[in-house]
N, C-alpha and C positions, 0 to 999 in steps of 0.2 A: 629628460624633458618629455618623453610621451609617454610614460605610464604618469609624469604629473597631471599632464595633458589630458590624458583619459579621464583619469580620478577627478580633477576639477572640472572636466563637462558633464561627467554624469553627475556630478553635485547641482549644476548648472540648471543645469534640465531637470530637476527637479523641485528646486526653486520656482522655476517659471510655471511648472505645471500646479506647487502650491499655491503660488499666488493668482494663477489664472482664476479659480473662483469668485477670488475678491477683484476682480477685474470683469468677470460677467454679472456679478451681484446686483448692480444697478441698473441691468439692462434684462436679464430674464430669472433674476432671484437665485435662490441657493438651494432647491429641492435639489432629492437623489435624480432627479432628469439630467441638472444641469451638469451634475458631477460625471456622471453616466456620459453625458457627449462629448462636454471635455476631454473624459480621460480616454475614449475609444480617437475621438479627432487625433491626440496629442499621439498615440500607439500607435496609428495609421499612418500619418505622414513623419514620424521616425521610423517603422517596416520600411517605407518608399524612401526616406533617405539612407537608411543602410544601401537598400539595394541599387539606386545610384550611387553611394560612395564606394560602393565596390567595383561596378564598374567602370565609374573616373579612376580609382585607382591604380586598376590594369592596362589603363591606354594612357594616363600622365602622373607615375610617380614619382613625387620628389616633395621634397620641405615646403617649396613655393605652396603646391597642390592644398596640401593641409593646412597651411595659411588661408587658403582661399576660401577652404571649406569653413574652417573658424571665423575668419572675418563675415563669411554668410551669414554666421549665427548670430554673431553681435550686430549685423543691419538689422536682420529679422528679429531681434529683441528692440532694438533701436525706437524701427517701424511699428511696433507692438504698442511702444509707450509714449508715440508721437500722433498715433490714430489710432487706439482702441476707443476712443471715446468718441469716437465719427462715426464709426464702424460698426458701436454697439447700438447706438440712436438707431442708423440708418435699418439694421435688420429687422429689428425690434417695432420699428414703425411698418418697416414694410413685410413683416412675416406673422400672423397672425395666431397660429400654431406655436403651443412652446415647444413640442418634440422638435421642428423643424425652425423655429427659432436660436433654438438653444445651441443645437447644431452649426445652423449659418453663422452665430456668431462665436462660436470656438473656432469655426473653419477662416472667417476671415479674419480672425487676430490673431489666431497662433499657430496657422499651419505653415508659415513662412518658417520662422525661429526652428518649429519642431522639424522640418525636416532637411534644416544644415547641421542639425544636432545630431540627426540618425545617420549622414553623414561620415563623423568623424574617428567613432570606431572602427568602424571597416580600414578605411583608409590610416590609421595607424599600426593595425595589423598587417595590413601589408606593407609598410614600412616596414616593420618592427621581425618580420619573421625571415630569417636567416639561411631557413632549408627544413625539407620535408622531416628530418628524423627529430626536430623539435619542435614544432610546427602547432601540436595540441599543446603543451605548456605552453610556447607564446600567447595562444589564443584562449587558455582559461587565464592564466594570469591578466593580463588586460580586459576578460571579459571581469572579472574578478575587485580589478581596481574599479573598473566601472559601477558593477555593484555594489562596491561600497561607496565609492565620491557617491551614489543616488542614493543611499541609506542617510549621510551625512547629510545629503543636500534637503532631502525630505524633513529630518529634525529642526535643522540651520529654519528651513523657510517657514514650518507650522509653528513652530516654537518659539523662535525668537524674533526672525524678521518682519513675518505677520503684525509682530505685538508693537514693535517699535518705528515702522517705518510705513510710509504710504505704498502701494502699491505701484503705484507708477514711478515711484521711487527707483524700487526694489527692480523693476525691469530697464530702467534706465542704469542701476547697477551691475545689472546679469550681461547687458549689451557691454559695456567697458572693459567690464573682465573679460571676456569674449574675443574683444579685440586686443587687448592685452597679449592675451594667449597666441594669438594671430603672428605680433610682431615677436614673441618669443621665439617662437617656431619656425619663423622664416623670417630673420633682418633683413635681410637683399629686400633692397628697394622698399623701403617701408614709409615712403611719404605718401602715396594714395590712403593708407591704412593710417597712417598719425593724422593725416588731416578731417578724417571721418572720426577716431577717436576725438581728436580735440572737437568736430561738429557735435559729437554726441554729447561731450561734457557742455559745451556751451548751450543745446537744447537742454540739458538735463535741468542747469540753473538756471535760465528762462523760465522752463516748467515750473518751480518749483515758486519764482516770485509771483508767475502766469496766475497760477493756480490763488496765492494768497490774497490778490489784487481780485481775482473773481468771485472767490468768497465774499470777499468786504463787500463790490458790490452787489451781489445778488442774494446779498442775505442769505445764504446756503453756505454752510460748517461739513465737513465730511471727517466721520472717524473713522478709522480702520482699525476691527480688533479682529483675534482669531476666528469670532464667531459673525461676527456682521459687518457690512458695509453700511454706515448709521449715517442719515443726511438728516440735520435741522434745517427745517426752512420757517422765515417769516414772510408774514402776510398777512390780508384782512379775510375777514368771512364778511360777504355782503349778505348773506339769511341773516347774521345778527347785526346790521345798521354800520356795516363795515370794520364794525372792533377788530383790533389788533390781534395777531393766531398767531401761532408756534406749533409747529406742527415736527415728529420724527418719521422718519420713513425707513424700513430696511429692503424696500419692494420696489422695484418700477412702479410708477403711477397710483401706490396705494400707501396711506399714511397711516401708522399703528397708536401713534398717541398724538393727542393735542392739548391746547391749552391757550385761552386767554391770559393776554399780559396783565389785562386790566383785572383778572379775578383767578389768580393761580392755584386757588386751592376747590373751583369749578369742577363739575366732569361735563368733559365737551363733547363727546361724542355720545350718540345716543343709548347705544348697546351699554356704555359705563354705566347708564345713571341706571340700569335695572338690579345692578349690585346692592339701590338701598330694598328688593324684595327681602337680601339677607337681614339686616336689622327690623324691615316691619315682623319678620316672622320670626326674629329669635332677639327680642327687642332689649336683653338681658344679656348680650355676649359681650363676654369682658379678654378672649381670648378669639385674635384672628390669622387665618394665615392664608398669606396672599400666594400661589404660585405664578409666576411672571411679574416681574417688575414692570419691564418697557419703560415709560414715560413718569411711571408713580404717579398714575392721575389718582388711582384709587383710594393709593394708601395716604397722598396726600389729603385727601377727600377728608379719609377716616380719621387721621390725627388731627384735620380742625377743627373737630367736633360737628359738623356738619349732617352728618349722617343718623344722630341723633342718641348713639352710642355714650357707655358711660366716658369719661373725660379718662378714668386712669386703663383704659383699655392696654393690654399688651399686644403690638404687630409684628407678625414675621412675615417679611417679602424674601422669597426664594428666586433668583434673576441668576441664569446663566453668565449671561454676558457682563463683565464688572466696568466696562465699558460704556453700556447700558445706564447704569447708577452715577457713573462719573459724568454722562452727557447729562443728566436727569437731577444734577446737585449743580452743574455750571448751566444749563440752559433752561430748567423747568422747576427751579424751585424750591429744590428737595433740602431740607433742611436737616438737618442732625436733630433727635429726639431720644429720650431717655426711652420712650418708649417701643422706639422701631428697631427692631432687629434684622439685619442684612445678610443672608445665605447665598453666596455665589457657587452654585451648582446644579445639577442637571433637577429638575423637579420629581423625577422618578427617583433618583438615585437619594433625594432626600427623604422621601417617605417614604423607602424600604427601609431607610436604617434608624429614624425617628419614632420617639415614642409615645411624646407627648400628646394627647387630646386638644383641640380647638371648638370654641362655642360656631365661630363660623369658619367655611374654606371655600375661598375664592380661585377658581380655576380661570385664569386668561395666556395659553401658552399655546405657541406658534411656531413653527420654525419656517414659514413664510409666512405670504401673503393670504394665503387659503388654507392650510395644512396641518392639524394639530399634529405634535411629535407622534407617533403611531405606537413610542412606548409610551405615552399618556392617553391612548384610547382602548386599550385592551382590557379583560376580563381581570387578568391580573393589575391592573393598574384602579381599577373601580375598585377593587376590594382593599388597596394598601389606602384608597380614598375614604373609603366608608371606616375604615380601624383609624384613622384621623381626625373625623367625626366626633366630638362629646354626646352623650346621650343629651335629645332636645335641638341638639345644634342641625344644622344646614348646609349645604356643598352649594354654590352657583360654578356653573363652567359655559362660559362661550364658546359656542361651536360656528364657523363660518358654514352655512349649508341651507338645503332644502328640507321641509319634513316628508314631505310627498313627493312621489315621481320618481326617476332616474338621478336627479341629480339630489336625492335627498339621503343618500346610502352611508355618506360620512356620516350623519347626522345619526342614522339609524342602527347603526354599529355601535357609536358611543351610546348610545340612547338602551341600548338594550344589555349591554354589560355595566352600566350604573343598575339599570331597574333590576340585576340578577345579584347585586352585592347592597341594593339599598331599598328600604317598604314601599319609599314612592317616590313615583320621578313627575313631575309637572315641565310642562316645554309653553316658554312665551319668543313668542316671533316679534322682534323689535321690529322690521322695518316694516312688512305688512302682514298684519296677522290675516287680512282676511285672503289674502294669497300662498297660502303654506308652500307652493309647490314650486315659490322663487327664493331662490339664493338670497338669504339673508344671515342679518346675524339672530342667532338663538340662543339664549339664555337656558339653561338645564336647571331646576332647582329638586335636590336630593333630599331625602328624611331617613333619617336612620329607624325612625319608627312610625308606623302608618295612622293613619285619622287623623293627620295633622289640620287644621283649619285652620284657615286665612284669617289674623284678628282682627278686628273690626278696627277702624280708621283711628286714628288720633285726635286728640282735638286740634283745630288750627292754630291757637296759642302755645303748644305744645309742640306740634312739628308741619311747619309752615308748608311743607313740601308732599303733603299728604295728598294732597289731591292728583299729583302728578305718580305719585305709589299704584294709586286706586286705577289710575289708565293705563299704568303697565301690567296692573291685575287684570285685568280685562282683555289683556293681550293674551291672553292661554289658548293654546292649541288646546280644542276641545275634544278632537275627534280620537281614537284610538290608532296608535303608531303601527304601521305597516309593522309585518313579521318578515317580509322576502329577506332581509340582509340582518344575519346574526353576530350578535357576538363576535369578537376576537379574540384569541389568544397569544401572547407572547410570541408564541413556536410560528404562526403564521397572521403576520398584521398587517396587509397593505395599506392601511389606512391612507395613506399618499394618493394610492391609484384611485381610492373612491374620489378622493377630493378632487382629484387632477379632472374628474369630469364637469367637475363644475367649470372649466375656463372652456369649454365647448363654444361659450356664451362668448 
């Protein structure tokens, strides 16, 4: 029973530590920051409860003892998945900083749990060890089983629990087993402990009707996949005369795709609609490939024929998350097309091994709310970009950033290893061009070969939307792009740390 004992809490604790992600996700996002506090919180306060469970163990050993410490863990997963979502609001409103956010709220949701976890090995070893002359076996073996129950539990929770079950799920499961283990370990007097087990399961199925009753009414869907915490919300937008929105979110406070109910195949957001630069200037692409799905506001765009493209066009959307597609065909519209083809994979990892040419390439890829992936902003990433490229064709890529100043270094990184793998690079500031040096969104548009010229407008019977083309051409950063911040490479890309200066603001 306690090398079971061991092996299933270090499975336990590992669990908990995967799905704590998707438990701060909604409250200070999924950068390397947030993972980085978590996983230093969760090692800290298991160090401090090793070294408490070791010395509980030498002033009260017995079965009762290790009950107690077990049943800690399973309150502290308990209290995990009865208030993380108070806990997370609360820090997050009141911590302004995400290093120090990120932190406070690892610290106030899962230092409880973690440190009746660190705990329990101590205190089975010394249960479990017999006398000095075997004393190193007892203690590799049990550290041993522990390493593994945490190899399995690491699989168990990224692999498959993640995928199937909500999060707050998953922690009101880890609490049960927990005290399971409790009453295993120690029968004597186990009604304080059955009564807290059955508290837990009757919270746990509350929660779960809680939660489905809240959805319905607040209009807010929540998905949980390996890679994102995805909230659909509805609502109106009063700038357009209070029409009905649909809006996804994978960010505290920041929505990544939207969409009118009353006109689904729109681009709602303004940064979208600079995508049609790629048809005015390469008005003959019959071949497109989107990286980033999110919402398919784009490509839904492009398959109405909207954009002004020919009708048999062929699309490929490359979308990590399959998650992503499956909220984006049930809540936003996405329809099946002969013409759209779907790549669930990393966007680098696709165009290193892809061969094909496209007339246009659309870059909109994020792994938050400010963040391009940092293997999508590298030296080597412009060039697997530009060999995707057809001669004639065009690259756009959204970049969240500044072009001037300090907080314009994201910008200026990607900005200068496209212009060193493509003839020309042109930058339009969608929110205010005549401010370069605020955070906004930026449109990149790449030429594989230089002298390209802006073609002259369409006629209005021809493409109704010309006149709104013409005012995002006029949006072009005129001035020449700072040199202070070069390049990146592969070997060395924090492209994260540039962006992260932008929340200064």
């Amino acid at each position: 029973m306690l090398e079971l004992t061991v092996f299933l809490s270090g499975a336990l604790v590992m669990v908990l530590e995967m799905v704590g992600g998707r438990v701060l996700a909604p409250h200070v996002g999924t950068s390397a920051i947030v993972w980085t506090s978590l996983i230093g919180v969760v090692l800290a306060c298991l160090a401090l409860g090793a070294w408490a469970g070791g010395r509980f163990a030498d002033k009260t050993l017995s079965r009762r003892g290790l009950g107690q410490a077990l049943a800690g863990a399973g309150l502290g997963c308990g209290l995990t998945a009865f208030c993380h979502t108070a806990v997370g609001v609360g820090v997050t409103q009141g911590v302004g900083n995400l290093y120090l956010a990120a932190v406070a709220a690892a610290l106030g949701i899962f230092a409880l749990p973690a440190f009746f976890f660190g705990m329990i090995t101590p205190y089975v070893i010394r249960l479990r060890i017999a006398g000095v002359d075997t004393a190193g076996a007892t203690v590799g073996r049990l550290y041993a089983l522990s390493t593994a129950g945490s190899i399995l539990g690491t699989f168990l929770g990224g692999f498959v629990l993640i995928s199937f079950f909500g999060s707050t799920a998953i922690l009101w499961g880890v609490a049960l087993c927990m005290l399971l283990l409790s009453l295993c370990n120690a029968p004597a007097k186990p009604w304080p402990r059955l009564l807290l087990l059955a508290l837990c399961a009757l919270l746990a199925w509350q929660d779960s009707l809680y939660g489905q009753w809240l959805a319905e009414k607040s209009g807010t869907r929540l998905v949980e996949s390996p890679y994102n915490s995805i909230r659909v919300m509805d609502g109106v937008d009063r700038a357009r005369d209070g029409r009905a929105v649909r809006l996804m979110a994978t960010d505290p406070g920041y929505s990544q795709s939207g969409m009118l109910l009353d006109a689904p195949d729109e681009l709602y957001f303004d940064y979208t609609r600079f995508y049609a630069l790629g048809p005015r200037h390469v008005p003959g692409a019959r071949t497109v490939l989107m990286l980033g799905g999110g919402g398919y506001s784009v490509p839904k765009w492009l398959l109405a024929g909207k954009s002004g493209l020919d009708a048999a066009l062929r699309l490929t959307v490359v979308e990590l998350d399959p998650a992503m597609t499956a909220a984006s065909r049930r809540w936003f519209g996405l329809k099946d097309d002969p013409r759209l083809t779907v790549r669930h994979e990393d966007a680098r990892a696709f165009l290193n091994r892809q061969q094909e040419r496209y007339d246009l390439v659309f870059v909109d890829v994020f792994n938050s709310h400010y963040s391009v992936p940092f293997q999508m902003g590298t030296m080597e990433a412009a060039k697997e970009l530009r060999r995707a490229v057809a001669p004639g064709g065009a690259l756009l890529m959204n970049v969240i950033s500044a072009v001037e100043g300090a907080d314009g270094r994201l910008f200026r990184s990607i900005y200068h290893a496209l212009a060193a793998a493509f003839a020309e690079v042109r930058v339009y500031c969608v929110g205010r061009p005549d401010r370069p040096g605020e955070v906004q969104n930026l449109m990149l548009l790449a030429f594989p070969e230089a002298g390209r010229v802006s073609p002259p407008a369409p006629a209005p019977a021809a493409d109704p939307s010309a006149a709104e083309t013409d005012v995002m051409l006029s949006a072009r950063y005129a001035g020449p792009v700072p040199t202070d911040t070069p390049a990146l490479s592969d070997d060395f890309a924090p492209v994260e740390r540039y962006a992260l200066m932008l929340l200064r603001r």
